[in-house]
N, CA and C of each residue as an Amber inpcrd file, in Angstrom:
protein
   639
 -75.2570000-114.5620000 -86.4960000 -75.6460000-113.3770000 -87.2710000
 -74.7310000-113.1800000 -88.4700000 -73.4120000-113.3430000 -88.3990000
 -72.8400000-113.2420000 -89.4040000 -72.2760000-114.2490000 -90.1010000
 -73.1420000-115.5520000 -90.0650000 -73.6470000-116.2490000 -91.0620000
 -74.0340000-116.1310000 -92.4410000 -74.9490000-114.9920000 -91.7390000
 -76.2370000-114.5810000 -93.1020000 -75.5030000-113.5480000 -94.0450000
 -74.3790000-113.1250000 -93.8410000 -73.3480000-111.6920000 -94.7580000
 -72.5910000-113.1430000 -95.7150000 -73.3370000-111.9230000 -96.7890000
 -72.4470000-112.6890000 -97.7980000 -71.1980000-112.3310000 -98.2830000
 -70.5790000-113.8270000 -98.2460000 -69.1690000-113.6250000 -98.0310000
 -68.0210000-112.8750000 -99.4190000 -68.2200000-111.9200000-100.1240000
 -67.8620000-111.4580000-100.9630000 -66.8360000-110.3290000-100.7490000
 -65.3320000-110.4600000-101.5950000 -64.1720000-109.6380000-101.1300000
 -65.0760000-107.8270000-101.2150000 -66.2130000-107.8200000-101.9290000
 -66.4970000-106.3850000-101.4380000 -67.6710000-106.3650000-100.4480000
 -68.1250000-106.6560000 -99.8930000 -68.2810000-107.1590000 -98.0040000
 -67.0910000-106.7670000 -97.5400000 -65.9800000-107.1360000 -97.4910000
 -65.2660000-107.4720000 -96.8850000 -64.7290000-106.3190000 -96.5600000
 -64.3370000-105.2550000 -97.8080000 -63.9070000-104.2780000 -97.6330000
 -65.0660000-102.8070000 -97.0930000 -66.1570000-103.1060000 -97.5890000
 -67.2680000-102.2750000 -96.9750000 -67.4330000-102.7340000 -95.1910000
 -67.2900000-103.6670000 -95.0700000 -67.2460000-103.8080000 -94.0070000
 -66.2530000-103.7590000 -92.7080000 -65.5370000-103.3600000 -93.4420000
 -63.8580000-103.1280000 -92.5990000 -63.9980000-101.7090000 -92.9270000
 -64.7890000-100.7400000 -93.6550000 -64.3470000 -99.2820000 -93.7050000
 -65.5100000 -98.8630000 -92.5810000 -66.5680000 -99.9100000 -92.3370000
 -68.1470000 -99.4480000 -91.3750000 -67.4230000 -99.6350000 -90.2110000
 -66.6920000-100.7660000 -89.9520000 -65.9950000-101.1350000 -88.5530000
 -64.9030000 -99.6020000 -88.6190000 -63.9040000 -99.6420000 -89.0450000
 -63.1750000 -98.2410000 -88.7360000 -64.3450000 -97.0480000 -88.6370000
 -65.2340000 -96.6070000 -88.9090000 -66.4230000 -95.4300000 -89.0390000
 -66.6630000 -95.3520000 -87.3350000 -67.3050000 -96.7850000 -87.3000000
 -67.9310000 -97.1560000 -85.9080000 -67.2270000 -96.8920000 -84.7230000
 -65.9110000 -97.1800000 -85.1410000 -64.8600000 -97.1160000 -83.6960000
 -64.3960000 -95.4070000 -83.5580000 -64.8290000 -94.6540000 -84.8280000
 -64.2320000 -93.4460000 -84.5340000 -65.3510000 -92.8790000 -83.6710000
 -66.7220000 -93.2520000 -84.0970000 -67.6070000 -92.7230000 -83.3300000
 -68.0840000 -93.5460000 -81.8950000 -67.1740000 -94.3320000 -81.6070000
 -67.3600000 -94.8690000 -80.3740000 -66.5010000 -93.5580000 -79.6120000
 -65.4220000 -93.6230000 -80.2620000 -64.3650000 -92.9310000 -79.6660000
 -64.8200000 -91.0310000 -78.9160000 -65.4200000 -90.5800000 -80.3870000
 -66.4040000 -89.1190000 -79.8980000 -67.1050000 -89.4140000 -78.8920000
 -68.0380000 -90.6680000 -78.8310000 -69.1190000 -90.5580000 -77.6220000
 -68.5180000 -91.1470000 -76.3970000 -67.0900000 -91.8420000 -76.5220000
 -66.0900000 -91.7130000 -74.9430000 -65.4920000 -89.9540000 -74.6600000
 -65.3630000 -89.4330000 -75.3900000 -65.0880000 -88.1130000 -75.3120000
 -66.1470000 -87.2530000 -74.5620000 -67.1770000 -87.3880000 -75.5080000
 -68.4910000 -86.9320000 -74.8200000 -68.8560000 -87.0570000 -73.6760000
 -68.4600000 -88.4290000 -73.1330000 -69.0740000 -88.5750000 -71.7880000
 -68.0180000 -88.2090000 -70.8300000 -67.0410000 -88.1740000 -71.1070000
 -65.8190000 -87.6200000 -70.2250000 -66.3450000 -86.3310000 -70.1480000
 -66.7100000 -85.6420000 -70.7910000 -66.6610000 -83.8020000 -70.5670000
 -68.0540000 -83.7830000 -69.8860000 -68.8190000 -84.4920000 -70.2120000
 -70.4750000 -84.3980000 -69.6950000 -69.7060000 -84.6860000 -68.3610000
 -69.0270000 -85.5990000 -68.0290000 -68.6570000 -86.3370000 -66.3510000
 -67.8210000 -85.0490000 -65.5390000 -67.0610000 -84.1660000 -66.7170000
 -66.5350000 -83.2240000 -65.9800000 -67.1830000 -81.8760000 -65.5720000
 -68.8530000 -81.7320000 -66.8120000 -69.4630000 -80.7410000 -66.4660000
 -70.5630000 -81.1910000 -65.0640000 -70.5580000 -82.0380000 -65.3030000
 -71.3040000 -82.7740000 -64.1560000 -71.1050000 -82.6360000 -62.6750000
 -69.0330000 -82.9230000 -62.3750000 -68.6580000 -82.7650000 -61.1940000
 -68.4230000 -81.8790000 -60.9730000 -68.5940000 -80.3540000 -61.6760000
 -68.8450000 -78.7390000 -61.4800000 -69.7120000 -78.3560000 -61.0170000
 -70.8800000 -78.8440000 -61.5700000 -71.6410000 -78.3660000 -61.2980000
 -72.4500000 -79.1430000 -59.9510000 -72.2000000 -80.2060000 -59.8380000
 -72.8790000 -81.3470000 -58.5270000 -71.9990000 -80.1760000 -57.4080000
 -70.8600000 -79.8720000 -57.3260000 -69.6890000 -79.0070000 -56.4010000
 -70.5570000 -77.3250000 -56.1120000 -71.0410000 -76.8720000 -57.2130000
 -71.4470000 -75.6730000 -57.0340000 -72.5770000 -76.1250000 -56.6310000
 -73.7860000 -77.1810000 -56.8310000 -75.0970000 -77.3530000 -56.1490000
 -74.8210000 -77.3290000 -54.8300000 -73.6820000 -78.4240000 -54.2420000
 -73.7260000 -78.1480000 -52.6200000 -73.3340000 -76.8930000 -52.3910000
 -72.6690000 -76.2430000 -53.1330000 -72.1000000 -74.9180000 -52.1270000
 -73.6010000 -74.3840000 -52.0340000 -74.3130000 -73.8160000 -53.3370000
 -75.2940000 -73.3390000 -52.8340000 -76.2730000 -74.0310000 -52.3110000
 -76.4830000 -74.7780000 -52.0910000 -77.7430000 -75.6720000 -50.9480000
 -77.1030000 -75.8160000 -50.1950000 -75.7250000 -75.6550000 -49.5090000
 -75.6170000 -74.9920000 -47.8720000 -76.0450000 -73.7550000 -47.6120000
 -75.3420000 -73.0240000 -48.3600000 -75.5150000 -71.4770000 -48.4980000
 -77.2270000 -71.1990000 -48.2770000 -78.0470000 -71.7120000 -49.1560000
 -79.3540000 -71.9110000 -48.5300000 -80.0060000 -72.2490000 -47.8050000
 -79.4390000 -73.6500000 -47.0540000 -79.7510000 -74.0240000 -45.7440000
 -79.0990000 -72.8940000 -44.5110000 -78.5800000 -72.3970000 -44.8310000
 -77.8350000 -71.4320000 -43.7370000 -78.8690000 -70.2410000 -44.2090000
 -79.7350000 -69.5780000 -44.8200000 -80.5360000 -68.5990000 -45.1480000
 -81.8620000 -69.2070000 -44.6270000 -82.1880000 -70.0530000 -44.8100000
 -83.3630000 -70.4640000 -44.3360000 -83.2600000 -70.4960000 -42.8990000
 -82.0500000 -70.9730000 -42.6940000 -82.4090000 -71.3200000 -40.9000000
 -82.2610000 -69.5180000 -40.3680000 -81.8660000 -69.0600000 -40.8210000
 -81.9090000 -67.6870000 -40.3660000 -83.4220000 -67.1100000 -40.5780000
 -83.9940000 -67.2380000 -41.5990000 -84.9920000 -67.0010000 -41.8750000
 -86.2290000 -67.5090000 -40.6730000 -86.1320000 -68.5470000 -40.4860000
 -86.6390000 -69.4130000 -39.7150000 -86.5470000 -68.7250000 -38.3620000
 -85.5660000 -68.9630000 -37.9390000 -85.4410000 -68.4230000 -36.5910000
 -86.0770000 -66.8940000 -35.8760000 -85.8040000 -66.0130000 -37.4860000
 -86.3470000 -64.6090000 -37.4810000 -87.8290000 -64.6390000 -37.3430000
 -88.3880000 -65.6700000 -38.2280000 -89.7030000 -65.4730000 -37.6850000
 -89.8840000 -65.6760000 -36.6770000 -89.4790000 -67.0880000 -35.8190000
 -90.2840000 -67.4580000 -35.0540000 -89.8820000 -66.3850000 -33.5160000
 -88.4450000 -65.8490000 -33.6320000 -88.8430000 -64.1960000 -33.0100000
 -90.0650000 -63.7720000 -33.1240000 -90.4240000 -63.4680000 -34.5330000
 -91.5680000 -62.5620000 -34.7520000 -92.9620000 -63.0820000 -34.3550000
 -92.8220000 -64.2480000 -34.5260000 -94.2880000 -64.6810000 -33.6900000
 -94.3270000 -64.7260000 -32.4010000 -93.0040000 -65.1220000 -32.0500000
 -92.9240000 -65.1600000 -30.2740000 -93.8130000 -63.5500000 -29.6650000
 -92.7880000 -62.5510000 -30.7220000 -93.3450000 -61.5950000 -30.6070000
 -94.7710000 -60.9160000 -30.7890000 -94.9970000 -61.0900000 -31.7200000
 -96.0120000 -60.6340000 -32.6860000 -97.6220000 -60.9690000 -32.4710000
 -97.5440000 -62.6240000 -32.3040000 -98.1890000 -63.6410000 -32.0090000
 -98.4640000 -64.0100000 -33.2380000 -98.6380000 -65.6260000 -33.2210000
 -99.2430000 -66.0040000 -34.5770000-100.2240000 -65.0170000 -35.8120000
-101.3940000 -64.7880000 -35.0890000-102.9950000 -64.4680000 -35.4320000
-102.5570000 -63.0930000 -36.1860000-101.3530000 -62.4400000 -36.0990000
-101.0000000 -61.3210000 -36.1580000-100.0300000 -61.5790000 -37.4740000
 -99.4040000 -62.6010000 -37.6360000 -98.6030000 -63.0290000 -38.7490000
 -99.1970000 -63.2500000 -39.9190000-100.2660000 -63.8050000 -39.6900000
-100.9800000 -64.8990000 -40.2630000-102.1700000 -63.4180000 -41.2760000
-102.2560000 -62.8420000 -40.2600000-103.1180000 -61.6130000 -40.8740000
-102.2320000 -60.6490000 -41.9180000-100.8160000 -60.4270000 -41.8410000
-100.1400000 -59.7170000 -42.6660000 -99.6960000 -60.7610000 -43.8940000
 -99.8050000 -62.0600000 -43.5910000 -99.5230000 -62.6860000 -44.6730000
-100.5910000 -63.1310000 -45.5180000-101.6060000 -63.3250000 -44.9150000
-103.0660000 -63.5330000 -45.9790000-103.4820000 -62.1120000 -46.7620000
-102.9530000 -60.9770000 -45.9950000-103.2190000 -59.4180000 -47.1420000
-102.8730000 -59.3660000 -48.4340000-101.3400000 -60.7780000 -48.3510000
-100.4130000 -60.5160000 -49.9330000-101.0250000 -61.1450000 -50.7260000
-101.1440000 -60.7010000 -52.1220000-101.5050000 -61.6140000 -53.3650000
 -99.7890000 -62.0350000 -53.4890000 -99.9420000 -63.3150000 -54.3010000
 -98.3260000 -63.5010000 -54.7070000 -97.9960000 -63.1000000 -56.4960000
 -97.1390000 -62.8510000 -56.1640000 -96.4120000 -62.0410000 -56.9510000
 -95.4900000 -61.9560000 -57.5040000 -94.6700000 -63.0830000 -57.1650000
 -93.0940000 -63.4910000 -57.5540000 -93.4980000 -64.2460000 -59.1470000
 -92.4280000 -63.8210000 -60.0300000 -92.3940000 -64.1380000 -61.4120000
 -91.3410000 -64.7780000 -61.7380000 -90.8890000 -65.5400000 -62.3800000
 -89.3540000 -65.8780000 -63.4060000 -89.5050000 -66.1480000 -64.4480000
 -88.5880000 -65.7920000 -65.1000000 -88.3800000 -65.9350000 -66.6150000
 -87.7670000 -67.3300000 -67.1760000 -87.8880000 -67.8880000 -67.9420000
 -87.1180000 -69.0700000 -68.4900000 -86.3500000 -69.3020000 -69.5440000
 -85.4230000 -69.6810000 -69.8790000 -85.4410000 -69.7480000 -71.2570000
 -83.8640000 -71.0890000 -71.2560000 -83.7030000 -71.4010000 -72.6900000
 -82.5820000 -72.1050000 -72.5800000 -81.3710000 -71.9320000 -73.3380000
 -80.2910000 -72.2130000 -72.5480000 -78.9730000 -72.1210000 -73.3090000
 -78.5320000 -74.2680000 -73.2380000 -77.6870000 -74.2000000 -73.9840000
 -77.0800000 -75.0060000 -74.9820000 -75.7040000 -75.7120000 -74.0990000
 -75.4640000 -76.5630000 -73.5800000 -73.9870000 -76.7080000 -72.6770000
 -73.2610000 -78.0180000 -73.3760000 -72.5420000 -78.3140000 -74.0950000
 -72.1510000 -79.4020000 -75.0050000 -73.0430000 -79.8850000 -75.8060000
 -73.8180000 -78.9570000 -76.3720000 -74.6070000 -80.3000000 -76.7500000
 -76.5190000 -80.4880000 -76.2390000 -76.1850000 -80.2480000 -75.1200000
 -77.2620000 -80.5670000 -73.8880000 -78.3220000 -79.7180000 -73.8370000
 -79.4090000 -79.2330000 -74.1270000 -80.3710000 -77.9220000 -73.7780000
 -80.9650000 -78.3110000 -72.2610000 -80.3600000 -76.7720000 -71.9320000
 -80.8010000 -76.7580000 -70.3000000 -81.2540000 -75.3190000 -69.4640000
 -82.3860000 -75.5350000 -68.8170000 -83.5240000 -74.2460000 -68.7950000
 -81.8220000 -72.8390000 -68.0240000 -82.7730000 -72.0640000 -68.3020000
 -82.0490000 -70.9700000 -66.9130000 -82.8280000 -70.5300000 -66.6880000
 -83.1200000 -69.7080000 -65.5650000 -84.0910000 -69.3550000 -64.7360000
 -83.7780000 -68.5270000 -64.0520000 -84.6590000 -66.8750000 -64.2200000
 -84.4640000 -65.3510000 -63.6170000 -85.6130000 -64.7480000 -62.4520000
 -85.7060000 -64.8930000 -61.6230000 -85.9620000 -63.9260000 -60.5560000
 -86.5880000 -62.2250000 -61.5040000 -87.6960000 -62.3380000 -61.3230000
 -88.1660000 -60.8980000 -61.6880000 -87.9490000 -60.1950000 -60.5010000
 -87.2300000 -59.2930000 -59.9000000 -86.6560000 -58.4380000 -58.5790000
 -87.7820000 -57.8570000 -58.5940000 -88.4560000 -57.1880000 -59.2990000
 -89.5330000 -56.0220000 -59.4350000 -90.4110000 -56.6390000 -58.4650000
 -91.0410000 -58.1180000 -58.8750000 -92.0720000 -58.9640000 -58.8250000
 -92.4830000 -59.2250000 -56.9990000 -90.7890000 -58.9780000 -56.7860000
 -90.7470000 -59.2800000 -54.8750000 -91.9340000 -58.2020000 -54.4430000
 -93.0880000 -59.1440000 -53.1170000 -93.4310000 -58.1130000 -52.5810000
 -92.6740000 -56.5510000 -51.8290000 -93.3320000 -56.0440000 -51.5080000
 -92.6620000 -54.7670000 -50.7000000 -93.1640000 -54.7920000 -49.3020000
 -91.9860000 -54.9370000 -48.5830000 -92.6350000 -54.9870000 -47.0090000
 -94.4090000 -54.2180000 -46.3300000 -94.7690000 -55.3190000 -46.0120000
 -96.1180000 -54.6750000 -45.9150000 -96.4290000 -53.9190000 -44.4070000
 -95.5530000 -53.6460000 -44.0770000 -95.5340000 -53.3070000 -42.6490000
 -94.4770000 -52.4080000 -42.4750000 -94.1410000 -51.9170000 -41.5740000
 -93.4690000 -50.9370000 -41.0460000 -92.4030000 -51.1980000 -39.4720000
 -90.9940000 -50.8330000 -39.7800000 -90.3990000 -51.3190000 -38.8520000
 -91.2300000 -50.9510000 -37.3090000 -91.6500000 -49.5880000 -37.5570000
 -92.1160000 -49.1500000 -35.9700000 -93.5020000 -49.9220000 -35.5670000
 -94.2620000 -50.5690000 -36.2310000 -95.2290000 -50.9380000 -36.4520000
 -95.5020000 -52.2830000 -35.8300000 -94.3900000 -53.3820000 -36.2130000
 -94.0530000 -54.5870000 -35.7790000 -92.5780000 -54.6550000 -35.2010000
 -92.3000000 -55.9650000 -34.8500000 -90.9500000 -56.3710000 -34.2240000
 -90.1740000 -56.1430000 -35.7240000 -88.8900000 -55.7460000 -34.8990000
 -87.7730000 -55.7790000 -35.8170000 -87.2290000 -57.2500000 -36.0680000
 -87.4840000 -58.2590000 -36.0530000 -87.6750000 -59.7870000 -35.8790000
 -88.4630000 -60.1280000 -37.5810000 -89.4680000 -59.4350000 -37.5440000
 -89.9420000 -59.6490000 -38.8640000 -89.7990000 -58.9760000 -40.0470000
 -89.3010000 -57.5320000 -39.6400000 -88.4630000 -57.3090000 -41.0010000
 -87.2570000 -57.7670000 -40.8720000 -86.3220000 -58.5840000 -40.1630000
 -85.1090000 -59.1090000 -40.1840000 -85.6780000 -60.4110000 -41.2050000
 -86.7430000 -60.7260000 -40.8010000 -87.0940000 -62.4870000 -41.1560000
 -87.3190000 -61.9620000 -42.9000000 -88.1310000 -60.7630000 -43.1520000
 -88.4870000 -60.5890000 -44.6480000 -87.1220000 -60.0940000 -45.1650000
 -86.4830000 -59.2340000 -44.8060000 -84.7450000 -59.1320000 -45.3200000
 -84.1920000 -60.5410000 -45.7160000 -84.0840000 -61.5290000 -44.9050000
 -83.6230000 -62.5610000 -45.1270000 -84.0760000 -63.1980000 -46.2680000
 -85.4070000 -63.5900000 -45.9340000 -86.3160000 -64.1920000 -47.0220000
 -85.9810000 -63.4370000 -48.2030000 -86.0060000 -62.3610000 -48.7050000
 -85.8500000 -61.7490000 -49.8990000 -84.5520000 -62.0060000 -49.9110000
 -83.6930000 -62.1930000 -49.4880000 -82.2360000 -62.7560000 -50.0790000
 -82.1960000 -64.2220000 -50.1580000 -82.5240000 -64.5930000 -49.6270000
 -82.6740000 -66.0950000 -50.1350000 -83.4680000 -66.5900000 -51.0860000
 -84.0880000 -65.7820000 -51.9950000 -85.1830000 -65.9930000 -52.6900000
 -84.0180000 -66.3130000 -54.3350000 -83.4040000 -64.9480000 -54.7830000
 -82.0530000 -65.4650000 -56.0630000 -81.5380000 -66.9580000 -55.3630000
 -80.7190000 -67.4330000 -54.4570000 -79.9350000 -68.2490000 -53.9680000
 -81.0800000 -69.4300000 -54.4740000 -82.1510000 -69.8520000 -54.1000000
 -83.1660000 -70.9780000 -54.0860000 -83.4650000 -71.1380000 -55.5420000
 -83.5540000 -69.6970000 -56.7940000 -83.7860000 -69.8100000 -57.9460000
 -82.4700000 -70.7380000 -58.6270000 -81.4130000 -70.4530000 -57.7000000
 -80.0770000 -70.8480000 -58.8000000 -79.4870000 -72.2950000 -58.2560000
 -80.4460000 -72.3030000 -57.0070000 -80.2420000 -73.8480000 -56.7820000
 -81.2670000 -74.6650000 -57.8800000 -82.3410000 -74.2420000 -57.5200000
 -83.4010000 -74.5830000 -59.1120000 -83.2210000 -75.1640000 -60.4570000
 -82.2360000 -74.0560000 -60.7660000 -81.5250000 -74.0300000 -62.1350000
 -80.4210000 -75.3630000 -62.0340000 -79.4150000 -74.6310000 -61.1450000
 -78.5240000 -76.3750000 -60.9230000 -79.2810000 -77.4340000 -60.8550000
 -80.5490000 -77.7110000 -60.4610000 -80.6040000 -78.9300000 -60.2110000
 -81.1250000 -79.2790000 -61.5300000 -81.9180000 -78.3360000 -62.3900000
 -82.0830000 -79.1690000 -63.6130000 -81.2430000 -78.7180000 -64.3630000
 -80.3960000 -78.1680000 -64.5790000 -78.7270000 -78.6310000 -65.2540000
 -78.3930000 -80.0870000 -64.8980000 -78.1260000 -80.1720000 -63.5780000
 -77.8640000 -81.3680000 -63.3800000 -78.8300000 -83.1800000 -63.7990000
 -80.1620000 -82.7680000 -63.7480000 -81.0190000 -83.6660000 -64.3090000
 -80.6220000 -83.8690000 -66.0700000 -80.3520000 -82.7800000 -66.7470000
 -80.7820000 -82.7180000 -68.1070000 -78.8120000 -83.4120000 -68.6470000
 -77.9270000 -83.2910000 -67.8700000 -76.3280000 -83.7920000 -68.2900000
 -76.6160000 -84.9780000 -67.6160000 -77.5210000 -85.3810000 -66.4980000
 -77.5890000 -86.9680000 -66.5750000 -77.9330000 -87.3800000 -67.0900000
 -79.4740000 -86.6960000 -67.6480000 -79.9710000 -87.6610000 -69.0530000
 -79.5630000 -88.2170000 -70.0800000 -78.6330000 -86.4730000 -70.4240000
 -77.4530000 -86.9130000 -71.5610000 -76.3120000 -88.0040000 -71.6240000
 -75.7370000 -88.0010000 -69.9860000 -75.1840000 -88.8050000 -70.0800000
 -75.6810000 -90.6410000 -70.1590000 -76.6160000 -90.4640000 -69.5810000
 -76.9400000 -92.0930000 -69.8100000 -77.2790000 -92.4740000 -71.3160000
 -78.1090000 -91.3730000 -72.0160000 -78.0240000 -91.4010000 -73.1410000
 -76.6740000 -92.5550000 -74.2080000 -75.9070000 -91.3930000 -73.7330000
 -74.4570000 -91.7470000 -74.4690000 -73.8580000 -93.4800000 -74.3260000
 -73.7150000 -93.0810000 -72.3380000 -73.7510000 -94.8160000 -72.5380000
 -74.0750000 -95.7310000 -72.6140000 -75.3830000 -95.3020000 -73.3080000
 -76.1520000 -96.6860000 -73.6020000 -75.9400000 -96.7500000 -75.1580000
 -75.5770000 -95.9150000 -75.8700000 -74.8630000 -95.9950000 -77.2290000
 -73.5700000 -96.6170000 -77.3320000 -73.1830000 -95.7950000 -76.0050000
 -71.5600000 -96.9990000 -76.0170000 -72.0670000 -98.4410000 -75.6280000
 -72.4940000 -98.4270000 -74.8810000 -72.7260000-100.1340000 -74.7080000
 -73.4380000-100.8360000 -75.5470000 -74.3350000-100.4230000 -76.4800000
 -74.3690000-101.0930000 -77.6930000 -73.6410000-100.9660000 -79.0610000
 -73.0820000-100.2720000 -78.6740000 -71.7650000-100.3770000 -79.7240000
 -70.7860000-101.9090000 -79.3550000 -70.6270000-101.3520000 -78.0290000
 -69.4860000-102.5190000 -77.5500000 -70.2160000-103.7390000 -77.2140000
 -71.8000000-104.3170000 -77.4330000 -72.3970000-105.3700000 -77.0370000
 -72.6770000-105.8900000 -77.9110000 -73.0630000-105.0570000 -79.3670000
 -73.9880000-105.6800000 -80.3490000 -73.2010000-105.1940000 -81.3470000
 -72.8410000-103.6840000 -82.0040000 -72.3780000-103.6300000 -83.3700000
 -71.1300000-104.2040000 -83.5960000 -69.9440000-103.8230000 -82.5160000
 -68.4740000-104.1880000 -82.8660000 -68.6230000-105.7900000 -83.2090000
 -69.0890000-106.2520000 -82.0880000 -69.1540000-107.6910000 -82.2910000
 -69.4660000-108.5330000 -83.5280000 -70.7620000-107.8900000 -83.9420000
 -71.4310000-108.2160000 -85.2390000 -70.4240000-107.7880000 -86.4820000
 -69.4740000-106.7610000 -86.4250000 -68.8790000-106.4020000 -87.5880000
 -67.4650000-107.1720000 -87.7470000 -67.2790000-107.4060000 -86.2920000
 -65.8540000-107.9740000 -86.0690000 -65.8330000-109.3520000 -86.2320000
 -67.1350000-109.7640000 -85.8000000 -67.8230000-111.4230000 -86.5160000
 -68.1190000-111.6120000 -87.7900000 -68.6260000-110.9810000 -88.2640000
 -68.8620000-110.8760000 -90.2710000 -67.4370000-110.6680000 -90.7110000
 -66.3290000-109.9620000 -90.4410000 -65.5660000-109.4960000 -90.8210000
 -64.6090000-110.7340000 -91.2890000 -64.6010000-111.7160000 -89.4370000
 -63.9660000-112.8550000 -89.4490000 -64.0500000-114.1110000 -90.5830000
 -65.6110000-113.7110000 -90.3560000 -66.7260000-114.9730000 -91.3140000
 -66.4360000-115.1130000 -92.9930000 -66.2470000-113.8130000 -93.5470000
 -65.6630000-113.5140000 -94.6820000 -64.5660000-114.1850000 -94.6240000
 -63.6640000-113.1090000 -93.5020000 -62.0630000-113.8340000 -94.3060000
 -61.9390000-115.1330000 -94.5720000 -62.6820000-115.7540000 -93.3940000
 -62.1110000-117.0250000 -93.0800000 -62.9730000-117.9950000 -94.8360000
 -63.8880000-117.6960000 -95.0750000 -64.9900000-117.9210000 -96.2810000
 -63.7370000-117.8820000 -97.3450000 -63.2650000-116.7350000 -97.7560000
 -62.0670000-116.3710000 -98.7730000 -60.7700000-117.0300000 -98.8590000
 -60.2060000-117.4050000 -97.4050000 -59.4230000-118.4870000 -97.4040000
 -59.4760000-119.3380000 -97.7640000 -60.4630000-119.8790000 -97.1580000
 -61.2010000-121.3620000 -97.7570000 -60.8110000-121.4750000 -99.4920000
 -61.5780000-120.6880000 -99.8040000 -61.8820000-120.7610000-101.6580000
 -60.5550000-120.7080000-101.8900000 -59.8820000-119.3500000-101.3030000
 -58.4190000-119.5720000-102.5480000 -57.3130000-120.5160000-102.1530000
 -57.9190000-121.2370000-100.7200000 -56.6250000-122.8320000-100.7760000
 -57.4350000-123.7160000-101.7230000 -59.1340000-123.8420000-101.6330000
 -59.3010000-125.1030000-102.7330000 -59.0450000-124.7320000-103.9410000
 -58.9660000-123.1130000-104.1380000 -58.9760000-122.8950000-105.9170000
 -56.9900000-123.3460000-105.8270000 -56.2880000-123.0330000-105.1320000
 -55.1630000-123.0400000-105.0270000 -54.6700000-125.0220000-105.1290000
 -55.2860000-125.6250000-104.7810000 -55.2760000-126.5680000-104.6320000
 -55.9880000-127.3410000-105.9260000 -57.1880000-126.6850000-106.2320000
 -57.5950000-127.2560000-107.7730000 -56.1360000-126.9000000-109.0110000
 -55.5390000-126.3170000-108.3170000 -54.8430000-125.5210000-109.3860000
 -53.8390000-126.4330000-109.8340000 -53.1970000-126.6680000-108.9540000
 -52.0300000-127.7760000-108.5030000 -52.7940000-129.1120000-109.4430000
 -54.1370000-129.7020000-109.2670000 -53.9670000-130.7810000-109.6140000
 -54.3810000-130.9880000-110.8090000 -54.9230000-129.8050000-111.3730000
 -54.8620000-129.3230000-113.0190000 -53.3790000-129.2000000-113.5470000
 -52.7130000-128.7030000-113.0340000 -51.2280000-128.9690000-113.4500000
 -50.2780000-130.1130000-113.5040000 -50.6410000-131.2130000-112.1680000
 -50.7090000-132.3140000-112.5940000 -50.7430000-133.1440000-113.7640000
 -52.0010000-132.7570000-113.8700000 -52.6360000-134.0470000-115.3180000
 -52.4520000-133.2430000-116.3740000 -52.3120000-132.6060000-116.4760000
 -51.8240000-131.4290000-117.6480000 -50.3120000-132.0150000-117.8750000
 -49.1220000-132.1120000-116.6790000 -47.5970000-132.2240000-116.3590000
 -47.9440000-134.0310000-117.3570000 -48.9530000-135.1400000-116.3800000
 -48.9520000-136.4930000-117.1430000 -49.3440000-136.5800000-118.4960000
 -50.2050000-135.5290000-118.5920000 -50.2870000-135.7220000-120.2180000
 -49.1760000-135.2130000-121.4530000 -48.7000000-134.0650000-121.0570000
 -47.3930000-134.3770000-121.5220000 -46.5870000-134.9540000-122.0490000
 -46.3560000-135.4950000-120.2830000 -45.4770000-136.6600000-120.1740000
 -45.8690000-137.8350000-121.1410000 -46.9680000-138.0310000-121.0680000
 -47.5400000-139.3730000-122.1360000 -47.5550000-139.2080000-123.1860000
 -47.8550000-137.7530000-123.9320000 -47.6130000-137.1720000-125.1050000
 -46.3460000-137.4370000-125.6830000 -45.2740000-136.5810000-125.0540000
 -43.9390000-137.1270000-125.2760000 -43.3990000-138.5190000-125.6140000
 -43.7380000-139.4490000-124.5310000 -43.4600000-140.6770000-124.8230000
 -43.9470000-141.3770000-125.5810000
């Protein structure tokens, strides 16, 4: 490839100021991916806390119902839950994290149904189970959110290093090869011009000499 660069002392120098350019911006997008790697292992740390924290709400949840059906009986569950239209809403929108656009995501509180039943009415089993459920409902939105935080800084990050790795596969190489190709081109010329020089001085020195004599 760097064959085809023609070998001219201003090449040489345009091309030694593109190679310094290149390495500074190799250097930003090693930066970049370091902080993406550190927003990354924050946030991967806060996903498990809360997806235990949620697995521990659900199984409570879980368990409360199946009180309530033990109690209740299915046919009886099944009838207070086909009454609800659904109703739950969130909002979206995005903020900005290095660089990165990544959704957030709000829980309309209003939007939660309202217990459709009455403690005296049914087991206390199933308003324990809908207490629960309505608290676990924020917790599941913000696992949500983490997880596409976390999708959208991987993207970014692979992004990046696949810029670094063609930096370090294809451009450095190519600039650091032309770069070589030149000098070595320029050497060349100014030992033969260096060397024509000498033997012009020569026959120039014998003629002289023959002149003289």
């Amino acid at each position: 490839m760097s064959q085809k660069v023609l070998p001219t002392k201003i090449n040489l120098i345009q091309f030694r100021r593109q190679l310094r350019l290149i390495t500074v911006i190799k250097r930003l997008l090693e930066n970049k991916r370091e902080v993406l790697l550190l927003y990354l292992r924050t946030y991967a740390s806060e996903y498990e806390k809360i997806y235990n924290e949620v697995n521990e709400e659900m199984k409570k949840v879980y368990e409360s119902y199946l009180q309530a059906v033990a109690s209740e009986g299915i046919s009886n569950i099944e009838e207070i839950a086909l009454s609800q239209k659904p109703s739950l809403e969130v909002s979206s929108s995005i903020k900005v994290i290095f660089g990165v656009k990544v959704p957030t995501i709000k829980l309309d509180k209003s939007t939660i149904p309202s217990k459709p039943f009455s403690d005296v009415e049914t087991s206390p089993y199933l308003s324990e189970s809908y207490e629960e459920m309505t608290e676990a409902f924020n917790k599941i939105i913000e696992l949500v959110e983490l997880e596409s935080t976390i999708r959208s800084l991987v993207s970014e990050l692979r992004k990046t290093q696949r810029l670094i790795n063609s930096i370090d596969n294809y451009i450095l190489p190519f600039y650091r090869g032309s770069i070589k190709f030149i000098k070595q081109i320029l050497e060349d010329r100014q030992r033969e011009e260096f060397s024509r020089l000498k033997i012009i001085r020569r026959i120039l020195q014998r003629r002289r000499e023959s002149g003289s004599g």
